[in-house]
PDB file of N, CA, C and O in Angstrom:
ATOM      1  N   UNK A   1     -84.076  -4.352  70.417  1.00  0.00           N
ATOM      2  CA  UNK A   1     -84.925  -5.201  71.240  1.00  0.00           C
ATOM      3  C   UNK A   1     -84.104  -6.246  72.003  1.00  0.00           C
ATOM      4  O   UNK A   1     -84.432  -6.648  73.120  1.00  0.00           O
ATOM      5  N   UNK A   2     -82.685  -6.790  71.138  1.00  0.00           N
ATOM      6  CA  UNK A   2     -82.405  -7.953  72.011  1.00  0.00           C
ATOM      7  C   UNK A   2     -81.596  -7.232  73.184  1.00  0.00           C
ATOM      8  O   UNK A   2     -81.357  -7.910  74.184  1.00  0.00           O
ATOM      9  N   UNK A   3     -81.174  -5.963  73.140  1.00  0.00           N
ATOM     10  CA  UNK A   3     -80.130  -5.442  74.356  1.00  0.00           C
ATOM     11  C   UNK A   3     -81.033  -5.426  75.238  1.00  0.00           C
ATOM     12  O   UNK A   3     -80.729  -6.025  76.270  1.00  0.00           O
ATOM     13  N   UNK A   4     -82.634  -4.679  75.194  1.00  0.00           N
ATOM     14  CA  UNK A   4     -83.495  -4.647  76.414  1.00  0.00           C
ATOM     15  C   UNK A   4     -83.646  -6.219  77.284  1.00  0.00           C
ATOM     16  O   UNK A   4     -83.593  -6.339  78.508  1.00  0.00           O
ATOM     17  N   UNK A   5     -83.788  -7.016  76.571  1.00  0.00           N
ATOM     18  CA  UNK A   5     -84.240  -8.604  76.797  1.00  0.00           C
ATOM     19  C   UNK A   5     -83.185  -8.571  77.972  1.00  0.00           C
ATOM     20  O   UNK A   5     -83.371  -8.458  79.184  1.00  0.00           O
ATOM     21  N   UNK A   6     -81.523  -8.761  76.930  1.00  0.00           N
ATOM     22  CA  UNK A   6     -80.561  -8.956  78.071  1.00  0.00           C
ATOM     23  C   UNK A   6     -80.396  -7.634  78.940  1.00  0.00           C
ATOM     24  O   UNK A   6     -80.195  -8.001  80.097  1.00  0.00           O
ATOM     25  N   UNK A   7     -80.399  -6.539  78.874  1.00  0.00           N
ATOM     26  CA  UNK A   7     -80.929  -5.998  80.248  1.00  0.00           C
ATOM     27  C   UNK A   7     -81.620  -6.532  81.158  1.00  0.00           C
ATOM     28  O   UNK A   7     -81.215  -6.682  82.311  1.00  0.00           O
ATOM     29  N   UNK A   8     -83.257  -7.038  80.547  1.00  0.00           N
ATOM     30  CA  UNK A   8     -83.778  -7.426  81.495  1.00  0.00           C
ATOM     31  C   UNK A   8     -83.325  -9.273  82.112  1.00  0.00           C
ATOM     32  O   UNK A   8     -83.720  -9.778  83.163  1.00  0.00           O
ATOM     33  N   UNK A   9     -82.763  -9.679  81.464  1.00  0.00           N
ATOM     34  CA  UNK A   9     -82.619 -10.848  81.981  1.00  0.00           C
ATOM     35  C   UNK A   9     -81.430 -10.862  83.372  1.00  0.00           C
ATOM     36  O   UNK A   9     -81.426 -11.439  84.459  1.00  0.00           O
ATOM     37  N   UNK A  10     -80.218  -9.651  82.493  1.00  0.00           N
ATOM     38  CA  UNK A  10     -79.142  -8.979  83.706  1.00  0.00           C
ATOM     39  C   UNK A  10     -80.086  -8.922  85.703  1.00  0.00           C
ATOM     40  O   UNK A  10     -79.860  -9.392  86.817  1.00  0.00           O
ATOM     41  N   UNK A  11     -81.027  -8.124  85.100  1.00  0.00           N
ATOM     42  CA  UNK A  11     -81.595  -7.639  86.552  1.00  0.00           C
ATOM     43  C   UNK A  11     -82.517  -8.961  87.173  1.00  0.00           C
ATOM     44  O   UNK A  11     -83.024  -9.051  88.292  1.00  0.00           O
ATOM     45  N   UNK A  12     -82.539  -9.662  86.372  1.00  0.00           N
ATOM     46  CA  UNK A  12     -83.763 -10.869  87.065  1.00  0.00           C
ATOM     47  C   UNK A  12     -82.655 -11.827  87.623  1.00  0.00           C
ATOM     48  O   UNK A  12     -83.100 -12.677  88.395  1.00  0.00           O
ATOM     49  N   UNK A  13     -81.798 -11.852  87.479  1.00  0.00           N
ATOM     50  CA  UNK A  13     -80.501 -12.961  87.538  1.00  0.00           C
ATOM     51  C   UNK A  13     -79.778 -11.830  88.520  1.00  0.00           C
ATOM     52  O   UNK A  13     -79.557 -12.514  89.519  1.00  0.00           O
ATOM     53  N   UNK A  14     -79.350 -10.680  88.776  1.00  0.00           N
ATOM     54  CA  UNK A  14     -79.085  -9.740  89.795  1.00  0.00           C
ATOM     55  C   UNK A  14     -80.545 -10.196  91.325  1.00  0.00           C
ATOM     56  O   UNK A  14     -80.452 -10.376  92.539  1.00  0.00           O
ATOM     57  N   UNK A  15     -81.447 -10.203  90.554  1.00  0.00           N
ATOM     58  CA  UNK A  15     -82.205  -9.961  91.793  1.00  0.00           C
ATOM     59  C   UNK A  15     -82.317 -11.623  92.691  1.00  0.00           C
ATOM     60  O   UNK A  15     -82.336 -11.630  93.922  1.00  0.00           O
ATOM     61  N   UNK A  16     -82.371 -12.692  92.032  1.00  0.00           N
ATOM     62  CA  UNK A  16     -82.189 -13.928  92.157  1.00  0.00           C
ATOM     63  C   UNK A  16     -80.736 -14.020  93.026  1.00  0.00           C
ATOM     64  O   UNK A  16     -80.810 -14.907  93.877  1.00  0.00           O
ATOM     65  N   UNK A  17     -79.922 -13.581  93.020  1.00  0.00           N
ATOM     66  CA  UNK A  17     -78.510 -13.442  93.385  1.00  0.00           C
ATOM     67  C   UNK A  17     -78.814 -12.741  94.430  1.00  0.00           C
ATOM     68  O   UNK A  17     -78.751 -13.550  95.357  1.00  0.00           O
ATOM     69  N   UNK A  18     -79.190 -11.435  94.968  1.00  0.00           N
ATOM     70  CA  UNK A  18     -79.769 -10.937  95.522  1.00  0.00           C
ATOM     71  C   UNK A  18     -80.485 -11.484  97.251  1.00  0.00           C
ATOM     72  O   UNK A  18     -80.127 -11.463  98.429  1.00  0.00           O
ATOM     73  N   UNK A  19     -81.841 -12.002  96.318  1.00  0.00           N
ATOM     74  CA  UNK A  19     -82.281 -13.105  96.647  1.00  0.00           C
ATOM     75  C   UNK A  19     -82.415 -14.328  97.708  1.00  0.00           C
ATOM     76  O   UNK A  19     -83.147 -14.664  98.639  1.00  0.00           O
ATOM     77  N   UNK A  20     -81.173 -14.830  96.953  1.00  0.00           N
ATOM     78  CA  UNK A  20     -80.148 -16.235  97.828  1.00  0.00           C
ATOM     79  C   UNK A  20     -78.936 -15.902  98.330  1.00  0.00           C
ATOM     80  O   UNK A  20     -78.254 -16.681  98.996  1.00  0.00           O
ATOM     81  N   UNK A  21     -78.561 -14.575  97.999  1.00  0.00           N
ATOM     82  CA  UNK A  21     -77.759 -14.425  99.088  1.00  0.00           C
ATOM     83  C   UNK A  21     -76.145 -14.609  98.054  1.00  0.00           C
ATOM     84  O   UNK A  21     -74.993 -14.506  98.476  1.00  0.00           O
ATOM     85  N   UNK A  22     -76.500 -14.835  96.956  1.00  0.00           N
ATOM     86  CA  UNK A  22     -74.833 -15.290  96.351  1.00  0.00           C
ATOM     87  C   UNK A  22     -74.397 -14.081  95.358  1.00  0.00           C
ATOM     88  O   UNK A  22     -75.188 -13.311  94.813  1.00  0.00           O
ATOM     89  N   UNK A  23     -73.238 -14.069  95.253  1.00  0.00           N
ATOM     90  CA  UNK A  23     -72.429 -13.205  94.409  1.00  0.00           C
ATOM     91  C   UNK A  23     -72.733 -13.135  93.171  1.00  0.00           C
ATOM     92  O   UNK A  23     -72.263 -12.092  92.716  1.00  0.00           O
ATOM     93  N   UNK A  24     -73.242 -13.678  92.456  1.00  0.00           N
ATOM     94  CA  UNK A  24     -74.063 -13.861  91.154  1.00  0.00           C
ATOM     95  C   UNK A  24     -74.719 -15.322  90.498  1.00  0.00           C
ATOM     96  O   UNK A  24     -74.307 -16.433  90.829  1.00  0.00           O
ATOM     97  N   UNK A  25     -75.603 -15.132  89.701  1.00  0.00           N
ATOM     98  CA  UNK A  25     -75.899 -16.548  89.279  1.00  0.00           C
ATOM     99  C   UNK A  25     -75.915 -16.482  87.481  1.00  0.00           C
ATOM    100  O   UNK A  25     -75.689 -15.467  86.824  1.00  0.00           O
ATOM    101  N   UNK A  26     -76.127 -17.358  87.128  1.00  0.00           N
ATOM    102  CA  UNK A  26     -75.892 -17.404  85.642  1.00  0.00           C
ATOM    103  C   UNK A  26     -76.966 -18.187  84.774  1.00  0.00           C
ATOM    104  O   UNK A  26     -77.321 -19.232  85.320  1.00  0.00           O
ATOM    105  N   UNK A  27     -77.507 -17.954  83.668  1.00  0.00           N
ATOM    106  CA  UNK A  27     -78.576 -18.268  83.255  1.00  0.00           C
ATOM    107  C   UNK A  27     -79.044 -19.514  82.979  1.00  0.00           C
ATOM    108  O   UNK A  27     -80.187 -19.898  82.733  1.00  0.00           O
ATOM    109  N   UNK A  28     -77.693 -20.274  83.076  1.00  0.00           N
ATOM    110  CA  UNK A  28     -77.890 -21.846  83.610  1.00  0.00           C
ATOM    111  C   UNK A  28     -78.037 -22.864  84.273  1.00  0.00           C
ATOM    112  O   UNK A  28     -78.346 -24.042  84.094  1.00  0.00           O
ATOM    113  N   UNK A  29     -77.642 -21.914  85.423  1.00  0.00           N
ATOM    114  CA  UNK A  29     -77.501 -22.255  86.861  1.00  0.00           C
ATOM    115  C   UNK A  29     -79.239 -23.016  87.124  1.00  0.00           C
ATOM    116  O   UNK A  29     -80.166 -22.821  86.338  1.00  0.00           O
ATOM    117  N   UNK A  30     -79.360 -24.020  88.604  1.00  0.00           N
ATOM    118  CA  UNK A  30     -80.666 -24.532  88.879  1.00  0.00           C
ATOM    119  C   UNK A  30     -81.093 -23.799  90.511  1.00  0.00           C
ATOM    120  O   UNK A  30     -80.541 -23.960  91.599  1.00  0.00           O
ATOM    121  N   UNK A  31     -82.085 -23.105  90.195  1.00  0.00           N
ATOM    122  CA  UNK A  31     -82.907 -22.725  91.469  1.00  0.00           C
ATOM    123  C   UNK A  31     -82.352 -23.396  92.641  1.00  0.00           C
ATOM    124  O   UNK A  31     -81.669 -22.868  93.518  1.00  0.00           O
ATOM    125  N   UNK A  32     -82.738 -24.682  92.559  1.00  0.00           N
ATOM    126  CA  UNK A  32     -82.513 -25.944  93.988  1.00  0.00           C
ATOM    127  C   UNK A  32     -80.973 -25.584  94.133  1.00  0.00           C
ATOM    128  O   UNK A  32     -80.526 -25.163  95.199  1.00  0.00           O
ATOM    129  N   UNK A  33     -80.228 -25.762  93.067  1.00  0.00           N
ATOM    130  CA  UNK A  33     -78.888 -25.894  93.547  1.00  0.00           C
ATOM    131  C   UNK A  33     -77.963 -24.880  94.689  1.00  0.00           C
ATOM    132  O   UNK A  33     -76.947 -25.103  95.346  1.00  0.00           O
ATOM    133  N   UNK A  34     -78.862 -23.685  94.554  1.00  0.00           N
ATOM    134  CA  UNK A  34     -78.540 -22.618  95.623  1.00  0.00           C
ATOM    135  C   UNK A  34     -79.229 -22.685  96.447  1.00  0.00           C
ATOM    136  O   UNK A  34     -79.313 -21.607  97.036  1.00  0.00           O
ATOM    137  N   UNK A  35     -80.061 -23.738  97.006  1.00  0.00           N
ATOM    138  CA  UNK A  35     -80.908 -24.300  98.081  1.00  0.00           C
ATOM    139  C   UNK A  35     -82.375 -23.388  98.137  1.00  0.00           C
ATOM    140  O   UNK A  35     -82.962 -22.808  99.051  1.00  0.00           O
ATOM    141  N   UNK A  36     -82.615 -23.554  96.843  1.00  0.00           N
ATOM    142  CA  UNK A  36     -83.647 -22.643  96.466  1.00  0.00           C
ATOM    143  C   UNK A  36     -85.189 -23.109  97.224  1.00  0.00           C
ATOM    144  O   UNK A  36     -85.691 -24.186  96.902  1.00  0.00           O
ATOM    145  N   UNK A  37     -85.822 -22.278  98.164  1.00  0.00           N
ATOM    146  CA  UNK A  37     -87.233 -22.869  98.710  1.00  0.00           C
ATOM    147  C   UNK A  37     -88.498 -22.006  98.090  1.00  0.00           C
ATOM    148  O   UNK A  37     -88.271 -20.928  97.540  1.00  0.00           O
ATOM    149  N   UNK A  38     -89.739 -22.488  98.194  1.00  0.00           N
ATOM    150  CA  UNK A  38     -90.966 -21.706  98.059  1.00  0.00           C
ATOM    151  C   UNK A  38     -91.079 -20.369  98.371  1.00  0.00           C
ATOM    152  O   UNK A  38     -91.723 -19.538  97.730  1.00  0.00           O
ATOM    153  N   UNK A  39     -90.092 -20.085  99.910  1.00  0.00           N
ATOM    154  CA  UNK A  39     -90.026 -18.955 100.061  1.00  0.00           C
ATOM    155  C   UNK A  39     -89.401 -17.564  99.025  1.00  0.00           C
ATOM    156  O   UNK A  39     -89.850 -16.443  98.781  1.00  0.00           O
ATOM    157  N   UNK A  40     -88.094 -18.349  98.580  1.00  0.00           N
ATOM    158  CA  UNK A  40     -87.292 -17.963  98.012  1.00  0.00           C
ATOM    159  C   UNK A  40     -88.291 -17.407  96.951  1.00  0.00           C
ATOM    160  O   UNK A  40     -88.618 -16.227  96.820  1.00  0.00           O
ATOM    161  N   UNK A  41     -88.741 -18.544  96.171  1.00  0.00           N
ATOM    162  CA  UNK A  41     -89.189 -18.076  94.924  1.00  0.00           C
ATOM    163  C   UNK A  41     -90.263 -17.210  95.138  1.00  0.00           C
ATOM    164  O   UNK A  41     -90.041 -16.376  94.260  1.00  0.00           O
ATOM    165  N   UNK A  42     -91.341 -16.818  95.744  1.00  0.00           N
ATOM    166  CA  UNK A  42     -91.777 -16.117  96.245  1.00  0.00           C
ATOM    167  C   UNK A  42     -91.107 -14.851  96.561  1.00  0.00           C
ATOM    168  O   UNK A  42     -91.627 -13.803  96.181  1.00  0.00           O
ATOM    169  N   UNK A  43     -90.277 -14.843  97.056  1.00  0.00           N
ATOM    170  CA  UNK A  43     -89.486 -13.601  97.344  1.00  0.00           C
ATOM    171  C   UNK A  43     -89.148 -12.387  95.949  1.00  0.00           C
ATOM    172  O   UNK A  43     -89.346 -11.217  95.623  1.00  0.00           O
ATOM    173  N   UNK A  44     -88.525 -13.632  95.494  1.00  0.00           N
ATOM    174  CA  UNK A  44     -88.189 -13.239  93.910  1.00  0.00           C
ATOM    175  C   UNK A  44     -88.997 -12.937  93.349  1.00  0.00           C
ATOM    176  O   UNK A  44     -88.860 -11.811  92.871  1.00  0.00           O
ATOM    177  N   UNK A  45     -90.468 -13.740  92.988  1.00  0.00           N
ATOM    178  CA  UNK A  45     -91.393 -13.402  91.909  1.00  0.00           C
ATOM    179  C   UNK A  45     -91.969 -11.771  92.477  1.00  0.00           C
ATOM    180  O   UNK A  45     -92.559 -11.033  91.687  1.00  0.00           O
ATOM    181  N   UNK A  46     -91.714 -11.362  93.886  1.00  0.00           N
ATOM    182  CA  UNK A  46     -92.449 -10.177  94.421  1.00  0.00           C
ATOM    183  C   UNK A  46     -91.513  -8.860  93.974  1.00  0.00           C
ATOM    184  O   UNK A  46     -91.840  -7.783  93.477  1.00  0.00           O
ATOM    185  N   UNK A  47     -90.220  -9.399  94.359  1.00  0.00           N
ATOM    186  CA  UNK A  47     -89.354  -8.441  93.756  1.00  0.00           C
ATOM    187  C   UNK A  47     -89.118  -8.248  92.326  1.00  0.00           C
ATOM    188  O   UNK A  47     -88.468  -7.260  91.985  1.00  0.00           O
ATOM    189  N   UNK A  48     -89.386  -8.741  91.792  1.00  0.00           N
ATOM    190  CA  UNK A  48     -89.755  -8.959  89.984  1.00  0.00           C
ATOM    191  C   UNK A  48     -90.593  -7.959  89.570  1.00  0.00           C
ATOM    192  O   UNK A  48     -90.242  -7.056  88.810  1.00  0.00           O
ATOM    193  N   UNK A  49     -91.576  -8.070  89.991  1.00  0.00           N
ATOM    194  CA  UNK A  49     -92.790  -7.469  90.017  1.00  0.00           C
ATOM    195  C   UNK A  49     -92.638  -6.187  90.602  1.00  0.00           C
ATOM    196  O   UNK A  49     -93.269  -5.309  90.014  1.00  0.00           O
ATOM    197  N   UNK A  50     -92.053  -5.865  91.485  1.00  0.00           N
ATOM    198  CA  UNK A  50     -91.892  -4.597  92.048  1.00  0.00           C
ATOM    199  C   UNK A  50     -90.813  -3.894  91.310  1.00  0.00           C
ATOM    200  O   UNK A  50     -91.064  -2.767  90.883  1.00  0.00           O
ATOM    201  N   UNK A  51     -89.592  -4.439  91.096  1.00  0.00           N
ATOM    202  CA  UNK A  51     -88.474  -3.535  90.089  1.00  0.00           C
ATOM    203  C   UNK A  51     -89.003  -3.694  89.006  1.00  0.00           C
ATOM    204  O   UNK A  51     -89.332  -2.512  88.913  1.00  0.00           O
ATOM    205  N   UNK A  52     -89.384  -4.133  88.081  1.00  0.00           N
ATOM    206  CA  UNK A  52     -89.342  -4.953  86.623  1.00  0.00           C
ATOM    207  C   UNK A  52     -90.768  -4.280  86.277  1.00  0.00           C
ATOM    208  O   UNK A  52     -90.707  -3.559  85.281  1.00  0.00           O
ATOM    209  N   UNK A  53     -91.988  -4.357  86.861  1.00  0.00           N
ATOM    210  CA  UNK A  53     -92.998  -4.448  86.871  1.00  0.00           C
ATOM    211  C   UNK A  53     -93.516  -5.155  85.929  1.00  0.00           C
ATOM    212  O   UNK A  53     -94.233  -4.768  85.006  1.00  0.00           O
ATOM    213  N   UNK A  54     -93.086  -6.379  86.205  1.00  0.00           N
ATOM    214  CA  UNK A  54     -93.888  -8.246  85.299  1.00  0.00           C
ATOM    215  C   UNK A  54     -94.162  -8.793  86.101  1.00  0.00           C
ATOM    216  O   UNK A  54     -93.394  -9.003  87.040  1.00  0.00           O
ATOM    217  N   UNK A  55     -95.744  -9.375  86.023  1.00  0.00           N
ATOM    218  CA  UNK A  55     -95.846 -10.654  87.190  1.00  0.00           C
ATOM    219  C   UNK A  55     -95.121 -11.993  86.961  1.00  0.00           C
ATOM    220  O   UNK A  55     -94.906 -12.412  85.823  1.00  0.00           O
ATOM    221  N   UNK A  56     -94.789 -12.583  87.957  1.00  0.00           N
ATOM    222  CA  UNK A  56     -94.323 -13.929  87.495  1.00  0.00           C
ATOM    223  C   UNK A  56     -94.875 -14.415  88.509  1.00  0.00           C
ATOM    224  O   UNK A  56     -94.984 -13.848  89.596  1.00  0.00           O
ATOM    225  N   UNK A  57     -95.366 -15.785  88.150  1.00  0.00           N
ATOM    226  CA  UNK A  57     -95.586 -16.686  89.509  1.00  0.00           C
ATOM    227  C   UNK A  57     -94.372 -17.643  89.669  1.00  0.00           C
ATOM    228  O   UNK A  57     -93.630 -18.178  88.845  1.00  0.00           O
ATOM    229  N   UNK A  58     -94.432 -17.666  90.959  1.00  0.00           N
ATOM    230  CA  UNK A  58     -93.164 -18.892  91.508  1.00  0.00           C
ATOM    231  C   UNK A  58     -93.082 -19.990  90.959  1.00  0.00           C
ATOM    232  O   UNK A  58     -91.964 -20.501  90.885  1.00  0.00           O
ATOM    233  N   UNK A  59     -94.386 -20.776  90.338  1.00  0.00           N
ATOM    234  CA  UNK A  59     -94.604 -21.697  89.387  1.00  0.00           C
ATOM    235  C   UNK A  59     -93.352 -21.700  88.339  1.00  0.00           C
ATOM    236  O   UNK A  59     -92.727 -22.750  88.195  1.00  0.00           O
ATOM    237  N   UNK A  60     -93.034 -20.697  87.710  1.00  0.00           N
ATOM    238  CA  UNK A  60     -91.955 -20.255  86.567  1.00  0.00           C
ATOM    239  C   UNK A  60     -90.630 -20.792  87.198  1.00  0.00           C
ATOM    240  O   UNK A  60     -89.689 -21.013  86.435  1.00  0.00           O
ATOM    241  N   UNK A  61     -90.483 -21.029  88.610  1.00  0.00           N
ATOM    242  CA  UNK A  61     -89.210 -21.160  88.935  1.00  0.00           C
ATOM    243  C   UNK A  61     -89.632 -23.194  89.378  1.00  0.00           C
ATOM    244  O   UNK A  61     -88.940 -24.213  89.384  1.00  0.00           O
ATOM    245  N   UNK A  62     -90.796 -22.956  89.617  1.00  0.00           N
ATOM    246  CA  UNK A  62     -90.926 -24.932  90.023  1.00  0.00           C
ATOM    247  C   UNK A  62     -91.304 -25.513  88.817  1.00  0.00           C
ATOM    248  O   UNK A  62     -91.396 -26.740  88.870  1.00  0.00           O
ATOM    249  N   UNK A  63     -91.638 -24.806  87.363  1.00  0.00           N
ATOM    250  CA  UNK A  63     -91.818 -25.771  85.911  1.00  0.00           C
ATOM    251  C   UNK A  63     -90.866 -26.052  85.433  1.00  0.00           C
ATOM    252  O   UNK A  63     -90.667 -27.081  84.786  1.00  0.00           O
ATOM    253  N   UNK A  64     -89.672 -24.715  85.785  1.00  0.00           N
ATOM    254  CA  UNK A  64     -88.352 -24.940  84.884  1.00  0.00           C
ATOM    255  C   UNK A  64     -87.794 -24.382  85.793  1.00  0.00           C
ATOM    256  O   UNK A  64     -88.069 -23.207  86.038  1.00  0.00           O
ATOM    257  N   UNK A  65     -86.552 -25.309  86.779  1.00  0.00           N
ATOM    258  CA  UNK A  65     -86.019 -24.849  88.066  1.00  0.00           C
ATOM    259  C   UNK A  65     -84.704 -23.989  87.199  1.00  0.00           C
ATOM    260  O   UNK A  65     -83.817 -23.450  87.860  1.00  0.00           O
ATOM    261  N   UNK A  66     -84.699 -23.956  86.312  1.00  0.00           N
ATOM    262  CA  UNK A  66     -83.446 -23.031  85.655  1.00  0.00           C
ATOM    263  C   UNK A  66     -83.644 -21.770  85.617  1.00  0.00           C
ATOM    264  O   UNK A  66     -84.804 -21.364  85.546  1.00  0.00           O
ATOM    265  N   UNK A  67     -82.563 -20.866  85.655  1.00  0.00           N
ATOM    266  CA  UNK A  67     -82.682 -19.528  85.453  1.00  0.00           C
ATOM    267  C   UNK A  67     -83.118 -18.934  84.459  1.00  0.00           C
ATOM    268  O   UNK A  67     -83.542 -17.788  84.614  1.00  0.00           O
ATOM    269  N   UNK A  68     -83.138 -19.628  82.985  1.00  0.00           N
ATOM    270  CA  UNK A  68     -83.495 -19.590  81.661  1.00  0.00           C
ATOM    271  C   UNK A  68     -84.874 -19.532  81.672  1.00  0.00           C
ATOM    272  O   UNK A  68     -85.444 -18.770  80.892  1.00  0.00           O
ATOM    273  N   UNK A  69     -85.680 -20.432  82.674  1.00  0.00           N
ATOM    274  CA  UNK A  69     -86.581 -20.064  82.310  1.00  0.00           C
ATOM    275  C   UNK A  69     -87.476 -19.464  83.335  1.00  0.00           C
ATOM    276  O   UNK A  69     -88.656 -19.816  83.359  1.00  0.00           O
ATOM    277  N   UNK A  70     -87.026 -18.598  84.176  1.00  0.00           N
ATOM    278  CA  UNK A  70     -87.462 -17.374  85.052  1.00  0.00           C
ATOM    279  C   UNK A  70     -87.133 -16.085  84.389  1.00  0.00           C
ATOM    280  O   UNK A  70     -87.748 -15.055  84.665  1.00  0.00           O
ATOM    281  N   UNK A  71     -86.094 -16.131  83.451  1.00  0.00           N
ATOM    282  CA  UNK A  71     -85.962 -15.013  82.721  1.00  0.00           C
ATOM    283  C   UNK A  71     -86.621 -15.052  81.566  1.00  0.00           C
ATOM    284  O   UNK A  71     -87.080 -13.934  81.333  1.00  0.00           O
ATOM    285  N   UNK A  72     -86.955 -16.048  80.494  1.00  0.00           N
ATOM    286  CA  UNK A  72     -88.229 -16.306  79.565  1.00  0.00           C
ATOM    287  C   UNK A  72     -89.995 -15.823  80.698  1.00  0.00           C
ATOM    288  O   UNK A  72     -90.822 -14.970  80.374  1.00  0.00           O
ATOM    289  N   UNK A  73     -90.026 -16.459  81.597  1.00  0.00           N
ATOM    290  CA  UNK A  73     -91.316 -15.556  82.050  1.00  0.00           C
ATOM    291  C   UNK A  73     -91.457 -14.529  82.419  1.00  0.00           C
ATOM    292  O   UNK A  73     -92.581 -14.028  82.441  1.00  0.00           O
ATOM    293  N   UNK A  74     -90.066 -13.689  82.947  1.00  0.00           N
ATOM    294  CA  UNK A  74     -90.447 -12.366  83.273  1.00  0.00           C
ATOM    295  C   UNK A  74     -90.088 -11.268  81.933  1.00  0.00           C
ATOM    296  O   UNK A  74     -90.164 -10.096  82.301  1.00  0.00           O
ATOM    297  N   UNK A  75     -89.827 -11.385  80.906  1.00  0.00           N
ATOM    298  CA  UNK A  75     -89.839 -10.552  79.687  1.00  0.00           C
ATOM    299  C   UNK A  75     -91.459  -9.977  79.862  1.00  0.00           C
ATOM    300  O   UNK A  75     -92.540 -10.401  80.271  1.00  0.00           O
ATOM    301  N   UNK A  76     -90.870  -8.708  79.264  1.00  0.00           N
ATOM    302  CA  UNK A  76     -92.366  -7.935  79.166  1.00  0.00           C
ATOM    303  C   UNK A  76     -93.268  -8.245  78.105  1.00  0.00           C
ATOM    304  O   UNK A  76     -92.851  -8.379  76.955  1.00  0.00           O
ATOM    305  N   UNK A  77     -94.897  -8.412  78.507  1.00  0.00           N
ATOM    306  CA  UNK A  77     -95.681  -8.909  77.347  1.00  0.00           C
ATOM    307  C   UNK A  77     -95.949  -7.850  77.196  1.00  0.00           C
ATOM    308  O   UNK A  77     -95.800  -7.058  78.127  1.00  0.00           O
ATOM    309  N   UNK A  78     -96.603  -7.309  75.576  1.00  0.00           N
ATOM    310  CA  UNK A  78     -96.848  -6.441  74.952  1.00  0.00           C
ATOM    311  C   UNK A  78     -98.185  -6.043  74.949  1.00  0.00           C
ATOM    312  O   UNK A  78     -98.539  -5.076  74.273  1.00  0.00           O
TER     313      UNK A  78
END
């Protein structure tokens, strides 16, 4: 179970990178700090949802601007 998690956390942090345009980001890293906008997160929560198939709302990235916890909301619920 924990290799799937970090799989999935790999591809949410790939797609975030993606995303904004940067060479990678890291699970500590802050949304804003890569000049992160509404759009952005939006972008992301759609592509989430489309590879991953988890909803996330963009909310997940404006409660906790960290990567930690965009990858805690997009884990699959059971």
């Amino acid at each position: 179970m924990e290799q799937r998690q970090d799989d999935q956390a790999h591809r949410v942090l790939r797609i975030v990178a993606d995303v904004l345009g940067r060479a990678e980001v890291h699970i500590g890293d802050n949304f804003y700090d890569f000049g992160g906008t509404s759009l952005h997160a939006m972008r992301i929560c759609a592509r989430i949802e489309r590879e991953l198939e988890v909803r996330v709302s963009p909310a997940a990235l404006f409660d906790d601007d960290t990567m930690s916890g965009l990858v805690v909301a997009a884990r699959p619920r059971p």
